[in-house]
C-alpha positions in Angstrom: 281.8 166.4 -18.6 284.2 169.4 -17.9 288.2 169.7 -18.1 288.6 169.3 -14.4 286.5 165.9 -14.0 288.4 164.3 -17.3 291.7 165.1 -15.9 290.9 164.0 -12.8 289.7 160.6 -14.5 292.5 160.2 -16.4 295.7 161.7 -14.1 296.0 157.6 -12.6 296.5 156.5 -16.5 299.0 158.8 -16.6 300.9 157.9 -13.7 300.5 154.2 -14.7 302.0 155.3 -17.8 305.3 156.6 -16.3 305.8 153.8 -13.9 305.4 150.9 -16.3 308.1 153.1 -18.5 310.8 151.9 -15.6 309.3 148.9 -14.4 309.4 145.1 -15.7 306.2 142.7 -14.5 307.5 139.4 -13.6 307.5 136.7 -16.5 306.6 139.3 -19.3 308.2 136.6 -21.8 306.4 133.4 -20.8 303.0 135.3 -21.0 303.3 136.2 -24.6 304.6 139.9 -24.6 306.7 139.2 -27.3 303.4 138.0 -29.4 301.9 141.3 -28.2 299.8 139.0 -25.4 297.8 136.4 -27.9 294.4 136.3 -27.0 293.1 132.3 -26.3 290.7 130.3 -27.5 287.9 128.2 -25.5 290.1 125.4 -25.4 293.2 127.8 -24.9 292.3 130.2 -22.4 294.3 129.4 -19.7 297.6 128.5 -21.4 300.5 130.7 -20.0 300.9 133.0 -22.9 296.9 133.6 -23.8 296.3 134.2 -20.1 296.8 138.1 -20.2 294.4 138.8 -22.9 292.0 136.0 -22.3 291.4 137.2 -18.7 290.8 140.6 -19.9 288.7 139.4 -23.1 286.5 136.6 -22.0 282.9 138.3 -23.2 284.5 138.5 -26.7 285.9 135.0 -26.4 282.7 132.8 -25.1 278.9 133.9 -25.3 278.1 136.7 -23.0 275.1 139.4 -22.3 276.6 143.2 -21.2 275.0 144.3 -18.3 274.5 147.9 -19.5 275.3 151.3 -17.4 273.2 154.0 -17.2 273.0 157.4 -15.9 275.4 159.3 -14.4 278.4 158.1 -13.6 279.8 158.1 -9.9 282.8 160.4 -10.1 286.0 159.0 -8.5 289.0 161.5 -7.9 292.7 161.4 -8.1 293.7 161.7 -4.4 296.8 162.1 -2.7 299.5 159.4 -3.4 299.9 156.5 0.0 302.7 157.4 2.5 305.5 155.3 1.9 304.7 151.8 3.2 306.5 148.4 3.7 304.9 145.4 4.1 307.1 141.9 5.8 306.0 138.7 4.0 308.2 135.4 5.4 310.2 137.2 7.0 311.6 139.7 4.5 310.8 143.6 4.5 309.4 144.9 0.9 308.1 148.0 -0.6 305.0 148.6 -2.5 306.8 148.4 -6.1 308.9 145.4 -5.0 305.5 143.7 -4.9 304.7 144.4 -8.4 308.0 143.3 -9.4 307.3 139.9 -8.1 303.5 138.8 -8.7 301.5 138.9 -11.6 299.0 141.6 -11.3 297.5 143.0 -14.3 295.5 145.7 -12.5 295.6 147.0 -9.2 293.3 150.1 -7.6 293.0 151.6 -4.1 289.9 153.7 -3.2 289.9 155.4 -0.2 287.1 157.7 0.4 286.0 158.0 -3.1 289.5 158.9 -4.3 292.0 157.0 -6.2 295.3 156.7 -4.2 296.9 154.4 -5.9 296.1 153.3 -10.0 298.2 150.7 -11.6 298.2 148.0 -14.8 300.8 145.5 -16.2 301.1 143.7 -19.0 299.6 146.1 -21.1 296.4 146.6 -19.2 294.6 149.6 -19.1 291.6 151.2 -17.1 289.6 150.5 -20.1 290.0 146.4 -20.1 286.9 144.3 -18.4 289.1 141.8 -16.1 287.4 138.5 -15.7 286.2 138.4 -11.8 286.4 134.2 -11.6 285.1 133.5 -8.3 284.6 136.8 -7.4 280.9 136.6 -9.4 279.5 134.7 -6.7 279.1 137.7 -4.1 277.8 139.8 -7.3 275.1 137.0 -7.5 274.5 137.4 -3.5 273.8 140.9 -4.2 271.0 139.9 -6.6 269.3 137.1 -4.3 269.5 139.9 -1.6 268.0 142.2 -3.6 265.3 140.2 -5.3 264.2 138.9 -1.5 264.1 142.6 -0.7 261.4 143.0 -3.8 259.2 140.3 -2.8 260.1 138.3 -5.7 261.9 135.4 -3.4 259.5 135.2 -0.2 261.7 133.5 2.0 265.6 132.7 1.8 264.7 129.9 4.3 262.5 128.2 1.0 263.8 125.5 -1.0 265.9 125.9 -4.1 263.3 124.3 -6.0 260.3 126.2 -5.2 262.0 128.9 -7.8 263.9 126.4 -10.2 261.5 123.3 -10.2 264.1 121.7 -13.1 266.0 121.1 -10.3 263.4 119.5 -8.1 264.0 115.8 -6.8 267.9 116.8 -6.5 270.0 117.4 -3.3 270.7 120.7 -4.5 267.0 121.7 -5.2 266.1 120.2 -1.6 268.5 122.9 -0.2 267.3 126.0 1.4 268.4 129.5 -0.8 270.3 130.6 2.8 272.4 127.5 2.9 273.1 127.8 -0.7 274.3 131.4 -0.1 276.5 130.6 3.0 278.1 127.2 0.9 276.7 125.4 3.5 274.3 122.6 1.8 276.2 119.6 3.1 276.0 118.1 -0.7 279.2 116.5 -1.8 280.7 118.3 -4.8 284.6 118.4 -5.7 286.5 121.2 -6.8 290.1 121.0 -6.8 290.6 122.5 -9.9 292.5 119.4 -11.4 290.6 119.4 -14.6 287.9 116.0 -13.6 286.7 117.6 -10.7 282.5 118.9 -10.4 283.5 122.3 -11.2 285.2 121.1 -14.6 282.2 119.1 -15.6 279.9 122.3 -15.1 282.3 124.5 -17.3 282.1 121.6 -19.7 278.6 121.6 -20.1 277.8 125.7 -19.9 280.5 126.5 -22.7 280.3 123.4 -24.6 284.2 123.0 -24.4 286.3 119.4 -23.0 283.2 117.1 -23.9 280.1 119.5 -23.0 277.4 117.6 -21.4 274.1 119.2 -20.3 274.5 121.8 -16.9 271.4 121.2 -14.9 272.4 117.4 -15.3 275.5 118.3 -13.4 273.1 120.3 -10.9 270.8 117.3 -10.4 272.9 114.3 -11.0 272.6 112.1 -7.3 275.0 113.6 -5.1 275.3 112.0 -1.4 275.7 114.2 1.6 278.8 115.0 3.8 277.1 117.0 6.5 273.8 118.3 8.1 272.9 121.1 6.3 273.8 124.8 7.8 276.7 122.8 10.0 279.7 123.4 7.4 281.4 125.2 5.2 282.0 123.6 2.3 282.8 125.3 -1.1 281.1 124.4 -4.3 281.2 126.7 -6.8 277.8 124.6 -8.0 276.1 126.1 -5.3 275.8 129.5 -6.8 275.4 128.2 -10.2 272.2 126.6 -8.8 271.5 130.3 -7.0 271.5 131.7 -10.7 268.5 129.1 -11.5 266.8 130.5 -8.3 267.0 133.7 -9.6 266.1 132.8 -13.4 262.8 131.5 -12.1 262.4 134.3 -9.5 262.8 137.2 -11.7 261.8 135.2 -15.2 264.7 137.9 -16.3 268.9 137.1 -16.9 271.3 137.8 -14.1 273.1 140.5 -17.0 269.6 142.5 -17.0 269.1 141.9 -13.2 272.9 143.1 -12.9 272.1 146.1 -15.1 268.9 147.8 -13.7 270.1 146.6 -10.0 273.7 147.9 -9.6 275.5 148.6 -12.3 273.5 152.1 -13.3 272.3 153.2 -9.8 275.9 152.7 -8.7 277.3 155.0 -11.6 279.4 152.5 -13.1 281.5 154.2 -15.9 281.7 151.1 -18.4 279.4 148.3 -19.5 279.9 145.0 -17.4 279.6 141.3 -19.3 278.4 138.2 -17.9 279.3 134.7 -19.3 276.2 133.0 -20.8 276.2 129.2 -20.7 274.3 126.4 -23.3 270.5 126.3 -22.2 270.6 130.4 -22.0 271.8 130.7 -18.1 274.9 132.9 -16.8 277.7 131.5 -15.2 276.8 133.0 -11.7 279.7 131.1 -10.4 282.4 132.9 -12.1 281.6 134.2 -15.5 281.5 138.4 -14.5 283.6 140.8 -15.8 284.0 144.4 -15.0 286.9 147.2 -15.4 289.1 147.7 -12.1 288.0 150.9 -11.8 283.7 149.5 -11.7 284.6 146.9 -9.7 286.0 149.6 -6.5 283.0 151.4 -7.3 281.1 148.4 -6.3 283.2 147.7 -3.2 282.5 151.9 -1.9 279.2 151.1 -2.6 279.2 148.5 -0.4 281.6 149.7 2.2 279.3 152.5 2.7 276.5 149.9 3.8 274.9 149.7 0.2 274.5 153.2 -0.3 275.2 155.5 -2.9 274.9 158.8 -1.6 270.8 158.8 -0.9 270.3 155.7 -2.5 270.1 152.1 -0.8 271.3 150.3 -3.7 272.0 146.7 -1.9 269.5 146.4 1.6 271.3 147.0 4.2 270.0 144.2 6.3 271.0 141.5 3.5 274.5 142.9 3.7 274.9 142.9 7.3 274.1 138.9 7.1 276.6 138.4 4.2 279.5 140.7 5.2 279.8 141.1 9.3 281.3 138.0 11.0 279.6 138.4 14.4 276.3 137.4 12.3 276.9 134.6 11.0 276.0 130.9 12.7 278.9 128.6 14.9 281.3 127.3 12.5 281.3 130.5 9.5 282.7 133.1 11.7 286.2 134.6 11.3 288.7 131.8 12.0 286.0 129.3 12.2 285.3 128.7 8.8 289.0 128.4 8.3 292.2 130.2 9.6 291.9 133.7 9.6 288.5 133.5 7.9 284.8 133.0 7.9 282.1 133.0 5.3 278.9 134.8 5.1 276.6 134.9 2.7 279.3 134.6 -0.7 281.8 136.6 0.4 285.3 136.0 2.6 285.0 137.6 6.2 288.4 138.6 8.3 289.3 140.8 10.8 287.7 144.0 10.0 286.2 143.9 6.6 285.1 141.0 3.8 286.7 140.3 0.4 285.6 139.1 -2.9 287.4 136.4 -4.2 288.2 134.6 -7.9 291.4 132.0 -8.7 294.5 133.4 -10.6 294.6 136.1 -8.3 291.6 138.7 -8.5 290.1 140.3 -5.2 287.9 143.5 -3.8 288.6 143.7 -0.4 286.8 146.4 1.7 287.0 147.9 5.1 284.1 149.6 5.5 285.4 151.8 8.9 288.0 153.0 6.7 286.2 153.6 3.4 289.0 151.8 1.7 288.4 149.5 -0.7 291.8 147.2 -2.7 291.1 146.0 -5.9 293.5 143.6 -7.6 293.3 141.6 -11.1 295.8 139.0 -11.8 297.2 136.3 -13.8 298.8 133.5 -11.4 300.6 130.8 -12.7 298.1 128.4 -11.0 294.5 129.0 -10.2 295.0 129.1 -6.1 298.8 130.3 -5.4 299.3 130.4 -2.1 302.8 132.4 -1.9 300.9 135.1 -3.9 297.9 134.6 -2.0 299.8 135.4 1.4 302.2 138.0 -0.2 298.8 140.1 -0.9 297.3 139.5 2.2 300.0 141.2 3.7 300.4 144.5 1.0 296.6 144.5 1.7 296.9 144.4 5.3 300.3 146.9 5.1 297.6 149.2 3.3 295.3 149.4 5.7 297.2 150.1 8.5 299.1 153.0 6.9 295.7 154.2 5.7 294.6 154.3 9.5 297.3 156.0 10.8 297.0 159.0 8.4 
C-alpha cells in the first residue's frame, strides 16, 4: 500500500483524535471510564459500565467463527468535511457536535460517494473495534438467502422452511414459506419486548447457554398459535431469522461466517475480519450475533446503495435487493407508512422515504440512500435496548444529513 492511500485511511483517526481531545460523551462515568470501560461477562454484558467494551468485544466474549476478508481491499477516501448543518429535534435547533454531546454513540461514519465525510468514535473506540450489529444481522442474513436462491441452492423462496431445515418440520415455523420468513410476516405468535421472559430471551438462553439455557430448535418448534394469515402482517420476531439461519445451514451444508466470508465480505473489499456469534448445537445467531468495524459495515451499505455492485462485480442480485430494499415492491400492509409510521418492511431491512436502514437495539444503524450514494453508519450504547428520544434525535441528524448532502 503507498503513503498516499495510508494517509488517506488514517486522516479520519486523526481528526477523531483532536475532537474527542475537547469533547466529553454523555455519561462517561456510569459506563465505566474510570475502570478504563470493564469488559462483561455472559451474564454481565449488558450492565451499564461493561456495555462499552462488551459491545465492541462480543466474539472474544461468547463463541464465535470470523468470517475472513480477502483480497484487495475497497479503498475509501478522506473527503471533504459536511457543510455546517443543524438539525431541529422537539422543537429545539442543534448542531452536529451538540448531538454527540447528548447520545451515546460509540462510532459514527458518513460515506458519501466512496469518501469519508465525517469519522467519529467515543468512549474510546476506534476504527479498529468490531461493534456488535444486534438486530442489524438480520438483513446480513437476507443477503445470504438472496444470494444462495440466486445460486440454485434454495429453488424457490415461496418453499417451506422445512424443505431445507427438516429439524424443524411439524412446527409453525417450519410450515412457513422462506419469503414470509424474510418479510416477518409468518403470522406465528412470538413475543419480544425485550423484558428478559419474553421468546427472544429464551432463544438467547438456549444459543449461549446463559439465564437457564435450554435447547434452541426447541424454542423454534415449541407449539406456537397463530395471530394472522400468513403474508397479511408485519409482525417482528427476531425467531424468524434465526429459523432463516437453519434454512441456510441445510441449504448450503456450510456456516453463515463462511457463507459471509466467500459471499461479501472479500468480494466487497472489506478491510478487517468480521465475527459471527455461534450458538450451542453449532448454528450462528442470524438474529443478531454479527459484528463488523464501522468503517466495513459503510462499505457494505455502498455496496448496496450502488445496487449490489462493486465496481463490475454483482456482489448481492440485484433483483433480490430490489424486493428487500424499495417500498413500492413490497405487498399491501409492508410499504412505507404501512407497516408502521413512517416505515415499511421488506425483505429484513427498514424501508422510508427514500432509502432503507439496518437496524439493531442500543442504538446501531446503516442507513443508505442509494440516489445520493450516502450511506450513515452509527454504533451505540443506549441506556435501554429501544430508546425512543435517541431513536428520533437520529432520525432527524440522519435526515439533517441528507438534505444538506443534496443540496451540495
Amino acid at each position: 500500500m503507498g503513503l498516499t492511500s495510508t494517509c488517506m485511511r488514517i486522516a479520519p483517526v486523526v481528526l477523531w483524535l483532536a475532537t474527542s481531545l475537547v469533547q466529553a460523551a454523555p455519561d462517561e462515568a456510569a459506563l465505566g471510564r474510570d475502570a478504563g470501560y470493564p469488559r462483561g461477562t455472559p451474564q454481565t454484558m449488558f450492565d451499564e459500565r461493561h456495555k462499552v467494551d462488551s459491545f465492541s468485544s462480543r466474539s472474544e466474549i461468547l463463541p464465535s467463527r470470523p468470517s475472513v476478508r480477502g483480497g484487495p481491499v475497497w479503498e475509501l477516501t478522506t473527503g471533504k468535511p459536511l457543510p455546517v448543518l443543524q438539525y431541529t429535534y422537539r422543537g429545539d435547533t442543534y448542531a452536529l457536535n451538540d448531538y454527540f454531546e447528548r447520545r451515546r454513540v460509540t462510532s459514527f461514519v458518513v460515506l458519501h460517494r466512496g469518501q469519508i465525510r465525517l469519522e467519529r468514535y467515543q468512549y474510546g473506540r476506534t476504527a479498529e473495534h468490531r461493534f456488535a450489529s444486534f438486530s442489524m444481522a438480520k438483513s446480513v442474513t437476507a443477503l445470504l438467502v438472496g444470494i444462495a436462491h440466486h445460486q440454485g441452492l434454495i429453488r424457490s423462496l415461496d418453499e417451506k422452511a422445512e424443505v431445507y431445515a427438516p429439524e424443524l418440520a411439524g412446527s409453525a415455523y417450519g410450515g412457513t414459506t422462506i419469503s414470509h420468513l424474510l418479510q416477518m410476516a409468518s403470522g406465528v405468535r412470538w413475543t419480544e419486548d425485550y423484558g428478559g421472559r419474553d421468546d427472544v430471551a429464551d432463544l438467547w438462553a438456549a444459543l449461549f447457554r446463559v439465564h437457564g439455557g435450554g435447547n434452541p430448535t426447541q424454542v423454534l418448534t415449541r407449539r406456537r398459535p397463530m395471530d394472522a394469515e400468513p403474508g397479511t402482517r408485519f409482525k417482528y420476531a427476531t425467531g424468524e431469522t434465526q429459523v432463516l439461519c437453519h434454512v441456510l445451514k441445510g441449504a448450503t451444508r456450510r456456516t453463515a461466517a463462511d457463507l459471509t466470508s466467500e459471499w461479501l465480505w472479500r468480494p466487497l473489499g472489506a478491510e478487517s475480519d468480521a465475527a459471527w456469534l455461534v450458538g450451542w448445537q453449532d448454528i450462528e445467531y442470524c438474529g443478531g450475533g454479527f459484528s463488523a468495524t464501522a468503517r466495513d459495515y459503510a462499505r457494505l451499505g455502498r455496496m448496496l446503495a450502488l445496487g449490489g455492485r462493486r465496481d463490475d462485480a454483482q456482489i448481492v442480485p440485484a433483483a433480490f435487493l430490489k424486493r428487500a430494499t424499495e417500498s413500492s415492491e413490497q405487498p399491501p400492509g409492508f410499504r412505507v407508512n404501512e407497516a408502521g409510521p413512517r416505515f415499511g418492511y421488506g425483505y429484513q431491512f427498514w424501508l422510508f422515504e427514500g432509502g432503507y436502514m439496518m437496524l439493531g437495539v442500543y442504538g446501531q444503524a446503516v442507513a443508505v440512500f442509494p440516489a445520493l450514494d450516502l450511506v450513515l453508519v452509527q454504533t451505540g450504547v443506549w441506556s435501554r435496548s429501544s430508546d425512543p428520544d435517541s431513536r428520533a434525535e437520529r432520525d432527524a441528524l440522519l435526515r439533517a444529513i441528507a438534505t444538506a448532502v443534496a443540496k451540495e
